[in-house]
mmCIF entry with sequence, helices, sheets and N, C-alpha, C, O atoms, coordinates in Angstrom:
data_MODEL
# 
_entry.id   MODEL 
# 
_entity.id                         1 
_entity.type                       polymer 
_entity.pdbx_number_of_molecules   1 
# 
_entity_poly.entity_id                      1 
_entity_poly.type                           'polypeptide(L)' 
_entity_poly.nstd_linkage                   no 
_entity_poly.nstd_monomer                   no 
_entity_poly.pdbx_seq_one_letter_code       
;(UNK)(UNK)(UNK)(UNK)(UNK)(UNK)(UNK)(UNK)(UNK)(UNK)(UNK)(UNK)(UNK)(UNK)(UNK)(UNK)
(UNK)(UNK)(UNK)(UNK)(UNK)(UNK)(UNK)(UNK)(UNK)(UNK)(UNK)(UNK)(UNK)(UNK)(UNK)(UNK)
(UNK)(UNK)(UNK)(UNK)(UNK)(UNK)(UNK)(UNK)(UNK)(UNK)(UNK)(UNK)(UNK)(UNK)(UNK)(UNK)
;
_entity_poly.pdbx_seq_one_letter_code_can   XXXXXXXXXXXXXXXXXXXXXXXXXXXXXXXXXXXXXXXXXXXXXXXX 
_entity_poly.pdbx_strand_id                 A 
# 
loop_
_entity_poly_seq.entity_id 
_entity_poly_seq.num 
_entity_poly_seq.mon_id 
_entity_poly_seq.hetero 
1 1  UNK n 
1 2  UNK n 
1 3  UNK n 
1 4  UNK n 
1 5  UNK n 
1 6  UNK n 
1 7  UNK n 
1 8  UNK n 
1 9  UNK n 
1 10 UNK n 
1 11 UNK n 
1 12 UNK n 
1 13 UNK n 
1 14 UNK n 
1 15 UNK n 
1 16 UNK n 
1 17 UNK n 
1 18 UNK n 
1 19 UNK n 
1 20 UNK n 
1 21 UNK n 
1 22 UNK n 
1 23 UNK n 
1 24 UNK n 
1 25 UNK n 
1 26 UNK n 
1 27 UNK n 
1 28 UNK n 
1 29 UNK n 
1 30 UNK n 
1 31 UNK n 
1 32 UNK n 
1 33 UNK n 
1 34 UNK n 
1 35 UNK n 
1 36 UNK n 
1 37 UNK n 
1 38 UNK n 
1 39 UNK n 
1 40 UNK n 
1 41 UNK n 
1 42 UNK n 
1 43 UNK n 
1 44 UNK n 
1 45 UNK n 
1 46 UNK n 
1 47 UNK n 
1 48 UNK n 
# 
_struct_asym.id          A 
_struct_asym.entity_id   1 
# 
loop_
_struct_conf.conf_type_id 
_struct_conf.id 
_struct_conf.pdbx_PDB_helix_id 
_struct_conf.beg_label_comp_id 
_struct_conf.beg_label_asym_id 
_struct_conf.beg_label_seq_id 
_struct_conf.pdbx_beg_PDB_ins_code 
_struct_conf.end_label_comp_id 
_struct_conf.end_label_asym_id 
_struct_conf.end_label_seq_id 
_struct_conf.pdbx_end_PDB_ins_code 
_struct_conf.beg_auth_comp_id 
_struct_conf.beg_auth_asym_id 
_struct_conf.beg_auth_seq_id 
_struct_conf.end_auth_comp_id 
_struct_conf.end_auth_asym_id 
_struct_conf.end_auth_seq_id 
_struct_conf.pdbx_PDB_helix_class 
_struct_conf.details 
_struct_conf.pdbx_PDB_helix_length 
HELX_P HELX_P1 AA1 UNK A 2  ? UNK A 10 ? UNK A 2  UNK A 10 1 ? 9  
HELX_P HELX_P2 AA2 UNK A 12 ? UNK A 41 ? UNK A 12 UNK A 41 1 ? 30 
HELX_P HELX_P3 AA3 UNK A 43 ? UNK A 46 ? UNK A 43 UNK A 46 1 ? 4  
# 
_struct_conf_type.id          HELX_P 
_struct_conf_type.criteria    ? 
_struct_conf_type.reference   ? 
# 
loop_
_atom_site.group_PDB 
_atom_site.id 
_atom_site.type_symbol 
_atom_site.label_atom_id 
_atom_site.label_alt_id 
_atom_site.label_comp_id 
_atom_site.label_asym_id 
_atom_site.label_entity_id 
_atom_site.label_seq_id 
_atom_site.pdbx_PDB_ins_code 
_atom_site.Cartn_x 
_atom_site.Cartn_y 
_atom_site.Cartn_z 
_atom_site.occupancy 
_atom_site.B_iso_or_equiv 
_atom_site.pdbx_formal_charge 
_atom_site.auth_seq_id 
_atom_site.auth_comp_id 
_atom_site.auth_asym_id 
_atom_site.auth_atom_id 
_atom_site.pdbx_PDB_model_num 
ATOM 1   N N  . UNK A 1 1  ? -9.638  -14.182 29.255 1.00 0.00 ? 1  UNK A N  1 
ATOM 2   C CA . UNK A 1 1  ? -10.223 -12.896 29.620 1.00 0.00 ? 1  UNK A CA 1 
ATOM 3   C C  . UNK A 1 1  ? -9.139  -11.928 30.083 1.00 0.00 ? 1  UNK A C  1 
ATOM 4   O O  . UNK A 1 1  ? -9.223  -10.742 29.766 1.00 0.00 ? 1  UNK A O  1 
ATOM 5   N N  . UNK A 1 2  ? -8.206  -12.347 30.760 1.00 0.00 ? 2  UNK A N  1 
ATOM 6   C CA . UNK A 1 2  ? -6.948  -11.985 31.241 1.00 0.00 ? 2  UNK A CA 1 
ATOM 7   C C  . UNK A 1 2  ? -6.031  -11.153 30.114 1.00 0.00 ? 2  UNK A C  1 
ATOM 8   O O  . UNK A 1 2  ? -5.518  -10.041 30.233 1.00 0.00 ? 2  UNK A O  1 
ATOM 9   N N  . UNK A 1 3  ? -6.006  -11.987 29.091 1.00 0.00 ? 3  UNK A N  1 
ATOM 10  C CA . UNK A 1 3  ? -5.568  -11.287 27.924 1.00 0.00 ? 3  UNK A CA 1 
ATOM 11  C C  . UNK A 1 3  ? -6.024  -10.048 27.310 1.00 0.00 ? 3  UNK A C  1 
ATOM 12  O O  . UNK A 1 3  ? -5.371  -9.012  27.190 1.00 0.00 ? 3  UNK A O  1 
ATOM 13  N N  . UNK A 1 4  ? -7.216  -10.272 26.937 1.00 0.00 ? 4  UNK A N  1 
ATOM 14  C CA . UNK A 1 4  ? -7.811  -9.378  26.352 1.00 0.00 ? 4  UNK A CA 1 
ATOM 15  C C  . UNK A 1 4  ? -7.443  -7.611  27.855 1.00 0.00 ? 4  UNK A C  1 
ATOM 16  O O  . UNK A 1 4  ? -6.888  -6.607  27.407 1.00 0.00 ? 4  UNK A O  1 
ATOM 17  N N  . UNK A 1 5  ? -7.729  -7.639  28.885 1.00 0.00 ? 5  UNK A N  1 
ATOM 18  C CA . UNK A 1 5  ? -7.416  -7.075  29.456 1.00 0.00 ? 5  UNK A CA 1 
ATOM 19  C C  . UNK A 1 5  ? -5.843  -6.201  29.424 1.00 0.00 ? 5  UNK A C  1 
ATOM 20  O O  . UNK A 1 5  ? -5.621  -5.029  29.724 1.00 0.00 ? 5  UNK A O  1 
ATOM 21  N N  . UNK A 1 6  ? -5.032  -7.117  29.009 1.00 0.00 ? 6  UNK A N  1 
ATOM 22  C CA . UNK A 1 6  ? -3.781  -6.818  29.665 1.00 0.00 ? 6  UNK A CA 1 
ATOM 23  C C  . UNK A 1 6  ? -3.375  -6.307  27.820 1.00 0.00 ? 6  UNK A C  1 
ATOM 24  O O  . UNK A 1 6  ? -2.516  -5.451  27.613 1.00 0.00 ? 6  UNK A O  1 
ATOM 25  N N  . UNK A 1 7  ? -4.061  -6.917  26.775 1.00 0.00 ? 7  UNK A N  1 
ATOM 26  C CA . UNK A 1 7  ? -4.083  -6.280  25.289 1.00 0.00 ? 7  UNK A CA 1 
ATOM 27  C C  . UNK A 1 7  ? -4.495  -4.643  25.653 1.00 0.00 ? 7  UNK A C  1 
ATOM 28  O O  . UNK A 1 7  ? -3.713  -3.723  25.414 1.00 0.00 ? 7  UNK A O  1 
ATOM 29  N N  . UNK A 1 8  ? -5.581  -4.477  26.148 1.00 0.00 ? 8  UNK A N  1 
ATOM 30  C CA . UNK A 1 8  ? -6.662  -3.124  26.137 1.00 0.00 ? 8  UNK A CA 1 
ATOM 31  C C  . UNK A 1 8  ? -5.545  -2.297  26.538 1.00 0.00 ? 8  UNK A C  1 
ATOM 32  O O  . UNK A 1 8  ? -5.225  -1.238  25.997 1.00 0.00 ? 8  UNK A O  1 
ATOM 33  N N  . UNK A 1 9  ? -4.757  -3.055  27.889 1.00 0.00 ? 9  UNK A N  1 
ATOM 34  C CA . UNK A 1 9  ? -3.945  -2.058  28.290 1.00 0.00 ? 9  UNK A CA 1 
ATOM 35  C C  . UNK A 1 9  ? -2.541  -0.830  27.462 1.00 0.00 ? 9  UNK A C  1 
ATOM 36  O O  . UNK A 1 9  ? -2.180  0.336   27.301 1.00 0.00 ? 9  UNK A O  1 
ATOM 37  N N  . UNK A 1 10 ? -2.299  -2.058  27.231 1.00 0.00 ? 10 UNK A N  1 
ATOM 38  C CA . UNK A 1 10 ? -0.985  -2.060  26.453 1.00 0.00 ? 10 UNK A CA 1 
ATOM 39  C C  . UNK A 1 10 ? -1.583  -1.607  24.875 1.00 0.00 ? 10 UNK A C  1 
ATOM 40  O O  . UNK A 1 10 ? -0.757  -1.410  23.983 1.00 0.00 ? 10 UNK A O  1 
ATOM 41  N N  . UNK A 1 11 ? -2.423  -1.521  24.717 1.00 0.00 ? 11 UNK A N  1 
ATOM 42  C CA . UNK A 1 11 ? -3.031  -0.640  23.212 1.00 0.00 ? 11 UNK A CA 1 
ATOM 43  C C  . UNK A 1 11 ? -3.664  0.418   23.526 1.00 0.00 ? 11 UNK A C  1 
ATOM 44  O O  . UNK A 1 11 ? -4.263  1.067   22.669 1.00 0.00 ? 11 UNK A O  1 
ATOM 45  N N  . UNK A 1 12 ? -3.637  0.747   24.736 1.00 0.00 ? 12 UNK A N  1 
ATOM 46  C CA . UNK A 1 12 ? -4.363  2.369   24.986 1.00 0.00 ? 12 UNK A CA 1 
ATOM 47  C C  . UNK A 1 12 ? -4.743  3.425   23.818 1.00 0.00 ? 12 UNK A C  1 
ATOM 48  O O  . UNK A 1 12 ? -5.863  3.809   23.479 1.00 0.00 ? 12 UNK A O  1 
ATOM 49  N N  . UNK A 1 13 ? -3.528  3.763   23.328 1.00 0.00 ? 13 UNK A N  1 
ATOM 50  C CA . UNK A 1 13 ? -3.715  4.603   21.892 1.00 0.00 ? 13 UNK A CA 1 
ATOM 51  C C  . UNK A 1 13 ? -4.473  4.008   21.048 1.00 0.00 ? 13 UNK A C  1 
ATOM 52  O O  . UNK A 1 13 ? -5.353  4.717   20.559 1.00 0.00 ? 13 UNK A O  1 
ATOM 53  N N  . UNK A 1 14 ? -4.408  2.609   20.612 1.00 0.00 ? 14 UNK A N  1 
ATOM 54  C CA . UNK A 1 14 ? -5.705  1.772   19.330 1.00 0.00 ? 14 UNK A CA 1 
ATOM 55  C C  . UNK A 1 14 ? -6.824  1.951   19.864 1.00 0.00 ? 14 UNK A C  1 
ATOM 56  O O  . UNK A 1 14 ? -7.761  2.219   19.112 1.00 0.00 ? 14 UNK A O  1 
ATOM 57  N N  . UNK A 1 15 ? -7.084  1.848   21.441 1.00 0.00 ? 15 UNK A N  1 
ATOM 58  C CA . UNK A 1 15 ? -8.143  2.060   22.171 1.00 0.00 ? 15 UNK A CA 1 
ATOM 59  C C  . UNK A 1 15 ? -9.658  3.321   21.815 1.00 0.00 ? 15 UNK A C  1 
ATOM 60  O O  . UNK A 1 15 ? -10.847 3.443   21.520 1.00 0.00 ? 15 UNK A O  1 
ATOM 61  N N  . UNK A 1 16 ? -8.310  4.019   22.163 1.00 0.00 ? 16 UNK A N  1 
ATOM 62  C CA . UNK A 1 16 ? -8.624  5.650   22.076 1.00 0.00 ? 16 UNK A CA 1 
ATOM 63  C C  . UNK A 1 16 ? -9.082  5.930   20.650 1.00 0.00 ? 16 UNK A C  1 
ATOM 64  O O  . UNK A 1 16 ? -10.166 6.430   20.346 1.00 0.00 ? 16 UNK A O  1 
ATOM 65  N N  . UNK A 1 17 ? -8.028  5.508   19.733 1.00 0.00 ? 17 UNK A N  1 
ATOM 66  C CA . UNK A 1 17 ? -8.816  5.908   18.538 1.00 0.00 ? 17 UNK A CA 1 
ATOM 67  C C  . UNK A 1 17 ? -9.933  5.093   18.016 1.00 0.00 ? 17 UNK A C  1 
ATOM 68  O O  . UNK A 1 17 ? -10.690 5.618   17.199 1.00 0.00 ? 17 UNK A O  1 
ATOM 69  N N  . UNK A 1 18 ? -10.128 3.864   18.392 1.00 0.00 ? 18 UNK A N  1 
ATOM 70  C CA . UNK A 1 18 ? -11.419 3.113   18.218 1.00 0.00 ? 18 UNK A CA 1 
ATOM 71  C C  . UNK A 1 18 ? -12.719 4.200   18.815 1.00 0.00 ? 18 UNK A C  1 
ATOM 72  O O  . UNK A 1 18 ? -13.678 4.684   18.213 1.00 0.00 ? 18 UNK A O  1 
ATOM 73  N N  . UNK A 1 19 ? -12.379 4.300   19.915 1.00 0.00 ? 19 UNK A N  1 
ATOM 74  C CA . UNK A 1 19 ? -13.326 5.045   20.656 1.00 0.00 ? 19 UNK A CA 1 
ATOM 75  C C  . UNK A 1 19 ? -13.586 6.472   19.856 1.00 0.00 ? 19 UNK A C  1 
ATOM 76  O O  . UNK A 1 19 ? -14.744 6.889   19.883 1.00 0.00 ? 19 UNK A O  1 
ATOM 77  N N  . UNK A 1 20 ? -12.793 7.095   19.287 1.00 0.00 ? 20 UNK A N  1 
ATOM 78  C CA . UNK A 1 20 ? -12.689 8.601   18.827 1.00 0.00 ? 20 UNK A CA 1 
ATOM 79  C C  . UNK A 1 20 ? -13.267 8.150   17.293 1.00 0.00 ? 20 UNK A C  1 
ATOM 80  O O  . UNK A 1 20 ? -14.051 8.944   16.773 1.00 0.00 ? 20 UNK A O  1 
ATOM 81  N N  . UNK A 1 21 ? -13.047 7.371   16.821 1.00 0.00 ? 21 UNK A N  1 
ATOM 82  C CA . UNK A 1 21 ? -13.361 6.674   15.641 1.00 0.00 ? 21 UNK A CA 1 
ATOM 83  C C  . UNK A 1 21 ? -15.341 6.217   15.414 1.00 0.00 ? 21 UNK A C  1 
ATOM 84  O O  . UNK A 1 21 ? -16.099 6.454   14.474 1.00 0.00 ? 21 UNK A O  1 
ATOM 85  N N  . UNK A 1 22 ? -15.562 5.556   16.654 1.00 0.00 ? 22 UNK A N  1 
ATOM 86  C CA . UNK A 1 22 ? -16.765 5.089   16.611 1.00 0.00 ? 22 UNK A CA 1 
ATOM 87  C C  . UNK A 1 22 ? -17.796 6.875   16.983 1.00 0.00 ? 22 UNK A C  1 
ATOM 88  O O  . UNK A 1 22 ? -18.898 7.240   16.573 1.00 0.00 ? 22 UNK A O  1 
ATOM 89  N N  . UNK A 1 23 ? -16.947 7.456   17.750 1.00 0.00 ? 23 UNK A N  1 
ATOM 90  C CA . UNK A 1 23 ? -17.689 8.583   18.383 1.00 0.00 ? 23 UNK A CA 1 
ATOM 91  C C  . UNK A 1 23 ? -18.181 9.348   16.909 1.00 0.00 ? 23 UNK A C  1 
ATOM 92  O O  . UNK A 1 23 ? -19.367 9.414   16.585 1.00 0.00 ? 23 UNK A O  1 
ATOM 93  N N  . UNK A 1 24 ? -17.420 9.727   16.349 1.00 0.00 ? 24 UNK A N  1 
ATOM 94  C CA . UNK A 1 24 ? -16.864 10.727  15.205 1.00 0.00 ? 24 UNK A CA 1 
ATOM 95  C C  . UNK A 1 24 ? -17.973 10.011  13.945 1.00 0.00 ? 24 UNK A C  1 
ATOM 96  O O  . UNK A 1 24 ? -18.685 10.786  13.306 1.00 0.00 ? 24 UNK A O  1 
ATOM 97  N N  . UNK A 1 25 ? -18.021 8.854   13.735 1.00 0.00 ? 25 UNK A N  1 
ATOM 98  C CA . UNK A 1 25 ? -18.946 7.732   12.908 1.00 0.00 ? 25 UNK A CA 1 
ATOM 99  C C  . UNK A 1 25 ? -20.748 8.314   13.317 1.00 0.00 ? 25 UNK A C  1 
ATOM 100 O O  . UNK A 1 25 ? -21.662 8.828   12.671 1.00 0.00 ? 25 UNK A O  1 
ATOM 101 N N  . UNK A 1 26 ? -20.548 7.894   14.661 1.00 0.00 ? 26 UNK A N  1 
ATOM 102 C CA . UNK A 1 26 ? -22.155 8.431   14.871 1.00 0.00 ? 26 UNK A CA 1 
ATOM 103 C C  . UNK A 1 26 ? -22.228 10.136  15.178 1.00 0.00 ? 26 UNK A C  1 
ATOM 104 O O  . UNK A 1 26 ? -23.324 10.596  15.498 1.00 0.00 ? 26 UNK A O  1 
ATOM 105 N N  . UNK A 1 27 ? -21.520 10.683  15.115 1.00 0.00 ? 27 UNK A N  1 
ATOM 106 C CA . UNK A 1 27 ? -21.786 12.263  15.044 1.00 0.00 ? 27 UNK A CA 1 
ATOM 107 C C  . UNK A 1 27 ? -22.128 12.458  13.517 1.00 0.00 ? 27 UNK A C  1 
ATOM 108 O O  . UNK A 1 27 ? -23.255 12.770  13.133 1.00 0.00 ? 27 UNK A O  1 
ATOM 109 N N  . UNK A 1 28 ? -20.947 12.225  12.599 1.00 0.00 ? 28 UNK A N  1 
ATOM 110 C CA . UNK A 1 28 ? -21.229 12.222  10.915 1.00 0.00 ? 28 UNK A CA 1 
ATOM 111 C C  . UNK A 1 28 ? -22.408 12.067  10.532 1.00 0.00 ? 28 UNK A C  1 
ATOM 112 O O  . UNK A 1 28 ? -23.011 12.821  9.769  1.00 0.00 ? 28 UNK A O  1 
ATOM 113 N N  . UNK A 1 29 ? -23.004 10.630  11.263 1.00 0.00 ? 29 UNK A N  1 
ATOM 114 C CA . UNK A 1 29 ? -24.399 9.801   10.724 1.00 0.00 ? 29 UNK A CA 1 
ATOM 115 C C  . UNK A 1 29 ? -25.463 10.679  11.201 1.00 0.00 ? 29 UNK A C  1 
ATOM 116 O O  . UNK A 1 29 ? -26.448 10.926  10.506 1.00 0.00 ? 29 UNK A O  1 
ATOM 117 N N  . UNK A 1 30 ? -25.207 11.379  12.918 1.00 0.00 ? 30 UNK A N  1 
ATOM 118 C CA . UNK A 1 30 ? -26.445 11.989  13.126 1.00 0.00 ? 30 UNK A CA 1 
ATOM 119 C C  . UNK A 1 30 ? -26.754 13.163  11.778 1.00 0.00 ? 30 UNK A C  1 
ATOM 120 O O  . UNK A 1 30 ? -27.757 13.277  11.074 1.00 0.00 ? 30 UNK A O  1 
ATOM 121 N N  . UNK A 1 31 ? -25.506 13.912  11.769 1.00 0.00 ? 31 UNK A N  1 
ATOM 122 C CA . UNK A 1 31 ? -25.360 15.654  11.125 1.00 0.00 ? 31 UNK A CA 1 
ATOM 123 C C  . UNK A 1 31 ? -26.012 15.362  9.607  1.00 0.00 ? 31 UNK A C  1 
ATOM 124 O O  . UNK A 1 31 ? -26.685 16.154  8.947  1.00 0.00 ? 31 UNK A O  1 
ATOM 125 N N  . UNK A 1 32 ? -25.566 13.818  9.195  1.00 0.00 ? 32 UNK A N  1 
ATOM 126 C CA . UNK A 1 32 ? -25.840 13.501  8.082  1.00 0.00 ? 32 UNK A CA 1 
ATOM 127 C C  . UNK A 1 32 ? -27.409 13.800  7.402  1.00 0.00 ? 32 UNK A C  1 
ATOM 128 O O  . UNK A 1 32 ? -27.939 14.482  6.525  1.00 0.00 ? 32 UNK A O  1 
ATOM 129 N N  . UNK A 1 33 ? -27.835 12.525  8.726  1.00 0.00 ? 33 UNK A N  1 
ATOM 130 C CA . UNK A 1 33 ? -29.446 12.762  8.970  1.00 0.00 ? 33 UNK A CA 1 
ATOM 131 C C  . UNK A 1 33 ? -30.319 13.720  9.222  1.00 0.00 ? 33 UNK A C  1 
ATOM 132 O O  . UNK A 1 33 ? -31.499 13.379  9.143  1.00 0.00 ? 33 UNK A O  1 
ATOM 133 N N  . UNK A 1 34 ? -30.083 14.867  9.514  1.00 0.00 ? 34 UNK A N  1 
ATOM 134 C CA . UNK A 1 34 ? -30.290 16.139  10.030 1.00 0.00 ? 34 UNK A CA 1 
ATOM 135 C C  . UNK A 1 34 ? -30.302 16.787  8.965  1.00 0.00 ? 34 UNK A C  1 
ATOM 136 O O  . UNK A 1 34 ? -31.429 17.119  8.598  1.00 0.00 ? 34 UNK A O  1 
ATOM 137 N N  . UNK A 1 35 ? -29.401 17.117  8.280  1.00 0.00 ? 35 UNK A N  1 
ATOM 138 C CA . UNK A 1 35 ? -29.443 17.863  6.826  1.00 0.00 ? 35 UNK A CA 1 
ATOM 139 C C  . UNK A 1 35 ? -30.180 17.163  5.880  1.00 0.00 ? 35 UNK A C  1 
ATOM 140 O O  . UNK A 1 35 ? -30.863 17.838  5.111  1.00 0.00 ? 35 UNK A O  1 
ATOM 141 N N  . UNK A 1 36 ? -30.187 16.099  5.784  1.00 0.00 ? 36 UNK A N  1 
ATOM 142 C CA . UNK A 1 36 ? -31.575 15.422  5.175  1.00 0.00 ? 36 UNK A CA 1 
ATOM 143 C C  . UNK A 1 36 ? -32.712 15.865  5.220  1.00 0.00 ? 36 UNK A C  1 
ATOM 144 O O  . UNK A 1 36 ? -33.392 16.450  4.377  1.00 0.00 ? 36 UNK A O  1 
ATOM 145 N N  . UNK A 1 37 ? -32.980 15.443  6.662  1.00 0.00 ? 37 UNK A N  1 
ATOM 146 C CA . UNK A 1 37 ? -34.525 15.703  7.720  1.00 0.00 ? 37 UNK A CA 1 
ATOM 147 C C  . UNK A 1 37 ? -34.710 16.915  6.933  1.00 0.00 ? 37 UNK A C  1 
ATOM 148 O O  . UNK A 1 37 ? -35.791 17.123  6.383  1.00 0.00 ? 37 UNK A O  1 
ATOM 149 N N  . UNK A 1 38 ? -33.486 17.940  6.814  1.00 0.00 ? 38 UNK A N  1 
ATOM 150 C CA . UNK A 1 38 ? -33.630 19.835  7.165  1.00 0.00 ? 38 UNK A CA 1 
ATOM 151 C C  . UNK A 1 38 ? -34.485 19.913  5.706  1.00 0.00 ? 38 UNK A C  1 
ATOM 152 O O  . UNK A 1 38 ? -35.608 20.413  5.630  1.00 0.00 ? 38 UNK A O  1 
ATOM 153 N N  . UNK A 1 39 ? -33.692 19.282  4.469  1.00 0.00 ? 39 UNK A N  1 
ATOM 154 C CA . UNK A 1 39 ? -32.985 19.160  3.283  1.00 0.00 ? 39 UNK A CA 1 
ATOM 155 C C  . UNK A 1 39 ? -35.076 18.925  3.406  1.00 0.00 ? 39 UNK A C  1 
ATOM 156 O O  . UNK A 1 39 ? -35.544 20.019  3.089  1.00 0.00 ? 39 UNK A O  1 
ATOM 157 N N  . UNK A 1 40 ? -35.799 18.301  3.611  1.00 0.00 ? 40 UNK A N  1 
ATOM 158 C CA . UNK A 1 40 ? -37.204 17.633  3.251  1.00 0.00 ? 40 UNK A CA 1 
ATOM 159 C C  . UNK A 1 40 ? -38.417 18.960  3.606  1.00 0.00 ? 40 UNK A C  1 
ATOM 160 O O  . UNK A 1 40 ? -39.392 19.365  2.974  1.00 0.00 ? 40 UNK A O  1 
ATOM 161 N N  . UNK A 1 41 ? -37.777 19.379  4.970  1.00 0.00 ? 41 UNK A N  1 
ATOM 162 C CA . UNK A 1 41 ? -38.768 20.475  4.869  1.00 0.00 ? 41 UNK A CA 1 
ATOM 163 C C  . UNK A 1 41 ? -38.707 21.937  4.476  1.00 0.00 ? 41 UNK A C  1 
ATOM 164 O O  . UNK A 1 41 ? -39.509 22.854  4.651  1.00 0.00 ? 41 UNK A O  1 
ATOM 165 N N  . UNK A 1 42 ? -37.339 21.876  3.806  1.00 0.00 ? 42 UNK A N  1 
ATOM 166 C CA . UNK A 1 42 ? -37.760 23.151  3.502  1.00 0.00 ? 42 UNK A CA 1 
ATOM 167 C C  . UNK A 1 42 ? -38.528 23.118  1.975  1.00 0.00 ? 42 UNK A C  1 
ATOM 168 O O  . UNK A 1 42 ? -38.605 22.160  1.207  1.00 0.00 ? 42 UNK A O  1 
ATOM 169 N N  . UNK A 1 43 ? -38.937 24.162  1.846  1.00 0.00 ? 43 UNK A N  1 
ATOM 170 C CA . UNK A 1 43 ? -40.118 24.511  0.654  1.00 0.00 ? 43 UNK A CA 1 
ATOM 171 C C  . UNK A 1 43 ? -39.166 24.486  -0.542 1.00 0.00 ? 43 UNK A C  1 
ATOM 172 O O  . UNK A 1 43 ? -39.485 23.758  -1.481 1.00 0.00 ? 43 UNK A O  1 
ATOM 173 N N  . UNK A 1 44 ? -37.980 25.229  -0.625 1.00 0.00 ? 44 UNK A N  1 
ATOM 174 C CA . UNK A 1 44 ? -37.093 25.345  -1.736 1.00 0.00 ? 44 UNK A CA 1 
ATOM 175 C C  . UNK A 1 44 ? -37.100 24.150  -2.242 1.00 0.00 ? 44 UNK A C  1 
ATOM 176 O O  . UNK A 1 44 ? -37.491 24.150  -3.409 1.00 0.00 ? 44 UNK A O  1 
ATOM 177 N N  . UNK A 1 45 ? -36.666 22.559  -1.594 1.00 0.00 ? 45 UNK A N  1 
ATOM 178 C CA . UNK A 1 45 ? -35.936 21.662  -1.722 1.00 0.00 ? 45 UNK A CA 1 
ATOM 179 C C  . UNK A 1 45 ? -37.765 21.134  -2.607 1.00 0.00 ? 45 UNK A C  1 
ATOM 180 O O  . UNK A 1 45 ? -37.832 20.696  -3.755 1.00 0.00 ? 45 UNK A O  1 
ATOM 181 N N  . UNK A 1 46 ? -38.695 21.296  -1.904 1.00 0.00 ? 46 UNK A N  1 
ATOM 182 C CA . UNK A 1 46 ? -39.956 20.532  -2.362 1.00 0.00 ? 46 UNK A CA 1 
ATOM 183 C C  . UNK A 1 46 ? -40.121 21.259  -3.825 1.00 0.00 ? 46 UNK A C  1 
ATOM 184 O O  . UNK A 1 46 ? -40.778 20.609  -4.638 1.00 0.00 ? 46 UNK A O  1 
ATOM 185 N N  . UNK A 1 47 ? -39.714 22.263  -4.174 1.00 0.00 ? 47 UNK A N  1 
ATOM 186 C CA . UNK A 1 47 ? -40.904 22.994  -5.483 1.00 0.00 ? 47 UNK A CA 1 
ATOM 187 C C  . UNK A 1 47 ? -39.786 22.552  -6.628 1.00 0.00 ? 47 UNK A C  1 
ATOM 188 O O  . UNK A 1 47 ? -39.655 23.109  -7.718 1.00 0.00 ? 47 UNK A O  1 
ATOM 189 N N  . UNK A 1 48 ? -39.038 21.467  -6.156 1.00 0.00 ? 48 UNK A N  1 
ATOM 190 C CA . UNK A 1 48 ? -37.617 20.937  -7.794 1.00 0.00 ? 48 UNK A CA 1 
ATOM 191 C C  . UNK A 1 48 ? -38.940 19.543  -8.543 1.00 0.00 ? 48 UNK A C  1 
ATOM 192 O O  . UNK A 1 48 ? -38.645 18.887  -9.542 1.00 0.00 ? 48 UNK A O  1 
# 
């Protein structure tokens, strides 16, 4: 357990971008979903 700790440390930067990485993943997925959602109700998208 010790390790893994004293890894986290000493990888701060891999850290960070894991973290900036996972953040950035579920922002994409929400915006993704959203323009979908948007993409269903509008009338334009229904009368193809």
């Amino acid at each position: 357990m010790v390790d893994i700790f004293i890894w986290l440390v000493s990888h701060q930067i891999t850290l960070a971008a894991l973290c900036f990485a996972t953040l950035a993943g579920i922002f994409i997925g929400a915006l993704i979903q959203f323009l979908e959602d948007n993409k269903k109700t509008t009338p334009h998208a229904n009368a193809k």
